[in-house]
N, C-alpha and C positions, 0 to 999 in steps of 0.2 A: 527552493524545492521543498514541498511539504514529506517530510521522512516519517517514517513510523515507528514507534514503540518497539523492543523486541518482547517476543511473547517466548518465555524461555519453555523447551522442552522436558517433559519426563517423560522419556521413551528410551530405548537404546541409544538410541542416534547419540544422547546428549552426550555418551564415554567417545566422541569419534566427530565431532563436532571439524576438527581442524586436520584430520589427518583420511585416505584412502585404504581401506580396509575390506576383505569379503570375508565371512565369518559362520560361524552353521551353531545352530542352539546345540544343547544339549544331549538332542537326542538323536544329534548329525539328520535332521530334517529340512529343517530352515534358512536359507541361507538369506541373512541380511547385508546390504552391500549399502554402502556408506560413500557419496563422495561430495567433497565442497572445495570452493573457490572462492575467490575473492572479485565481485564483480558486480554491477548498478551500487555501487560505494557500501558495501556492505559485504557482511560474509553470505555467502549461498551454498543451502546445503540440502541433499537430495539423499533419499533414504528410500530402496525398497526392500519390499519383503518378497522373498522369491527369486526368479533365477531373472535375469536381464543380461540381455547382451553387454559388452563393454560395448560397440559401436552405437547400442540405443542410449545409453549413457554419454556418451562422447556427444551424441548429437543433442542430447538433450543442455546440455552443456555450452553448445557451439548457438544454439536457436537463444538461448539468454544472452550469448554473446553480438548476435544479430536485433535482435529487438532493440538490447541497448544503444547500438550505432542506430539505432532507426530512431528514435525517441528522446534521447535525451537533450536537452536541450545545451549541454558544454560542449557536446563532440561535432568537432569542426568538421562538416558535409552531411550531420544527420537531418531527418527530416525538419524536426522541429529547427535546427542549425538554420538551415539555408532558409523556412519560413518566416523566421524571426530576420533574418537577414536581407528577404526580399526587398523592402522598401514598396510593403503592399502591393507588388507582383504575385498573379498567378502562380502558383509553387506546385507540380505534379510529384505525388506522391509515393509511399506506400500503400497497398490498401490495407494493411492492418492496421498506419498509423492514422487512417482516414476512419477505420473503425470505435479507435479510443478515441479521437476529438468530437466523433457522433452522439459517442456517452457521457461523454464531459459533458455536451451542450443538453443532455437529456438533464443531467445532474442539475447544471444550471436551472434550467425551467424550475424543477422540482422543489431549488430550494430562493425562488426568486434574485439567482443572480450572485449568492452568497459563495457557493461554488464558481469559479470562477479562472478557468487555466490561461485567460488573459493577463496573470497577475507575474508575468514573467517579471519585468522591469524592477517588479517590488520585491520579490523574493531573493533577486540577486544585490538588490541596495540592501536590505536586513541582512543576507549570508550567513546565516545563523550555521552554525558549527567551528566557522572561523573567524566569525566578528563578533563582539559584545560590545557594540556601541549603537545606537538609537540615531538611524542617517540625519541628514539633514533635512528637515520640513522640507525647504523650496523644492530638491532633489524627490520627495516622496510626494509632494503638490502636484507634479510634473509625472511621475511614475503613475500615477492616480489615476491621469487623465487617460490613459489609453487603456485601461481597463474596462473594458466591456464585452461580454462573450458575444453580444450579438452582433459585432461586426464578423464574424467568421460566415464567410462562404466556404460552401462544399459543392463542388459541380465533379459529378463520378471522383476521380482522383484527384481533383488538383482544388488547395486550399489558399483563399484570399480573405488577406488582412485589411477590410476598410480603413483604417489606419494604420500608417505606412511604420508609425513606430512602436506599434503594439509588440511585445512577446508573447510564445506560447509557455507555456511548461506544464509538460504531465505529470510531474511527480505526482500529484494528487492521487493520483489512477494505474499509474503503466507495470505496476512491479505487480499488481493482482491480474492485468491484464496478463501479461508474460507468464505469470503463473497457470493460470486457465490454459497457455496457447501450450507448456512443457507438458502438463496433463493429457490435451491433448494427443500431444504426441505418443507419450508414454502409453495409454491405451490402445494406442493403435498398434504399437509393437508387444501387445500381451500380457501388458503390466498391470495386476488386480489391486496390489496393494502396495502404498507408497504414499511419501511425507514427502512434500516441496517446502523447502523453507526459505524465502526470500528475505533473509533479512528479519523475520519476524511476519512477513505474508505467508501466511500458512496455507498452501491446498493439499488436500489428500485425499487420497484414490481409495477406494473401499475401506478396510477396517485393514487391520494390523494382522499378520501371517498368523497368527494365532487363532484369528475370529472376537478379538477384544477388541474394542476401540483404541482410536489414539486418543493418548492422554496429556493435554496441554496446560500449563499452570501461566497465568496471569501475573506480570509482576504487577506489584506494590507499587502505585507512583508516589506514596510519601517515603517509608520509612524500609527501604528495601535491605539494607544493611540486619536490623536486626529481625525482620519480617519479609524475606522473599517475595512470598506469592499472597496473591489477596485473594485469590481463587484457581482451584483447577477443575478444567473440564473433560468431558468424555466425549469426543465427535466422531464422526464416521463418511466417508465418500461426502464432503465438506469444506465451502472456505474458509478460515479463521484469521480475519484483520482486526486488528487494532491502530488506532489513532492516541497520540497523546497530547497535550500541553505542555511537558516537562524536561524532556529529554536532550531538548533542542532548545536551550532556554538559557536565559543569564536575569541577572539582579542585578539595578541600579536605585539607587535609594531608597531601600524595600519593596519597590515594585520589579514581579516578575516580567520578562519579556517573551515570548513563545515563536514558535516558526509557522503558526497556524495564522494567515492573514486574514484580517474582514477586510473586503476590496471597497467598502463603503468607508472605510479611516483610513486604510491605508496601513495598518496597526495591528499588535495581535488581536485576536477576534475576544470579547468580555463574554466567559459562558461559565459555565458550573459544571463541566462535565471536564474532568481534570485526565480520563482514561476513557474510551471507548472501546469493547471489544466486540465483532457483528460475525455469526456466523451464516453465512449465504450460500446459494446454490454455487454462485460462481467467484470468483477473486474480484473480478473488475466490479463487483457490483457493494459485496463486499466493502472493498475499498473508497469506495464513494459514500458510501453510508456509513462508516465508519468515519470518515472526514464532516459529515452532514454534522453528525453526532454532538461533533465538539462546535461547530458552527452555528448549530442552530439554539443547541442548549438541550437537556432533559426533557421540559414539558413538551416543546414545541415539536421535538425530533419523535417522538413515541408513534404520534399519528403515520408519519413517512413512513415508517419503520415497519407497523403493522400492515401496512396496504401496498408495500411492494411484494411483489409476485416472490419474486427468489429469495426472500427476506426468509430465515428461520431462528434465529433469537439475536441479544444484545446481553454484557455485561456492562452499564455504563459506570462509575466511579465518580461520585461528585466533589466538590473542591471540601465540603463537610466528613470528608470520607462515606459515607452513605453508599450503599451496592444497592444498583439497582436492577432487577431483573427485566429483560421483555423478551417476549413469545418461547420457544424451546431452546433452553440452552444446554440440553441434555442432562448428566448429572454434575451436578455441582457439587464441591465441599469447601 
């Protein structure tokens, strides 16, 4: 599963990270309400500004708990579960998770194949977070072969694997999706402003109860210890994904190994884009162009970047250390 960078907060939120709290500013006006979990293998933390029911809360909570049983590809009866289990049988769906495999395959086209949520098999031979060993060739020869996003049929709900031992896995995509779908919800219950943070998938609903933006800082993918942040931004009713190389990583004799696979080796992908950060209209898109990022490499990714519709800037981070800006990425320092 491709995981993502965390993109650490300067907001309130960040004093209240791990604990449940409802709080009023100073001037008993504001009241910020703070709640996280531990949930898609990561911490989730939800931040509004304003009043919110506890029930739209709870449900907002309970709907990341549903998406993840629909999506993930470890939990035994989820969508992708039983797809990946079919033995290239017809599999009837979700239609939200018939929605993220639609954009996957859009991703695909877009970036010839490089994107790629076929890459189940391979991602669970590397298991980067709890393996540091480099599988076995034959074993990743074999994983190789059923890589290919265009065997996936979509007829209305129900998804078929031309190859009976193909895997799915969204990681690539699904935690921006799920983001979009809590926003969703949240605004329909009267929520103006508000921080979703999935882990480092940032969406958020207007500006900050104040009328400021929210203010997010970049970490460092080299030297984080004595240098935090390599940037902080100002965004407003906006996605913010990032993608990295680093995080998810081990060293075997000087060479780095990454969780970012090129489904053409089999292997981490070779790019010069060490951090990707995309701020986009929506999470899922977001999150796919954020992953493009590192896949495709600095020169090649620019063009995709400016000519997608929801696209509104990039920080990319090259292995030279180099910051590179594209389109608006509000204010920077």
């Amino acid at each position: 599963m491709i995981r993502k960078i965390t993109i650490l907060l300067i907001t309130v939120a960040i004093f209240a990270t791990l604990t449940a709290c409802d709080v009023v500013d100073r001037n008993g006006q504001l009241q910020i309400t703070n709640r996280s979990a531990f949930m898609l293998d990561t911490y989730v933390m939800l931040t509004i500004h304003g009043y919110a029911a506890e029930s739209v809360i709870e449900e907002a909570f309970a709907l990341i708990a549903e998406l993840e049983n629909l999506m993930s590809m470890t939990v035994e009866g989820s969508d992708i579960y039983r797809i990946n289990s079919s033995g290239g049988e017809p599999t009837v769906v979700d239609s939200r998770t018939v929605e993220v495999i639609r954009k996957s395959i859009e991703f695909s086209e877009m970036s010839d194949g490089l994107f790629d949520i076929t890459t189940g098999r391979l991602t669970r031979l590397w298991n980067f977070g709890e393996n540091e060993a480099i599988p076995d060739e034959t074993a990743l020869a074999e994983a190789q072969r059923t890589v290919d996003f265009r065997q996936i049929t979509i007829t209305e709900n129900t998804v078929t694997l031309s190859n009976p031992d193909a895997w799915l896995d969204l990681g690539a995509i699904a935690k921006g999706y799920i983001a979009d779908m809590v926003a969703s919800l949240l605004r329909e219950n009267g929520v103006t402003s508000a921080l979703i943070d999935l882990g480092g998938d940032i969406k958020l609903i207007g500006s900050r109860g104040d009328g400021n933006p929210w203010r997010l800082a970049i970490k460092n993918p080299f030297d984080y210890h004595s240098a935090p942040f390599a940037a902080t931004i100002e965004v407003s009713d906006a996605a913010v994904i990032s993608s990295g190389t680093y995080e998810r990583s081990f060293e075997i004799d000087g060479v780095r190994y990454h969780h970012i696979l090129d489904p053409n080796t089999a292997t981490p992908v070779l790019t010069d884009v060490v951090s990707a950060t995309v701020i986009a209209e929506s999470g899922v898109i977001g999150e796919g162009l954020s992953t493009l990022a590192i896949l495709k490499g600095s020169e090649a990714v620019a063009e995709i970047l400016e000519n997608h519709p929801e696209f509104i800037g990039a920080i990319l981070i090259l292995e030279d250390g180099e910051i590179i800006e594209i389109g608006d990425v509000g204010r920077v320092a």
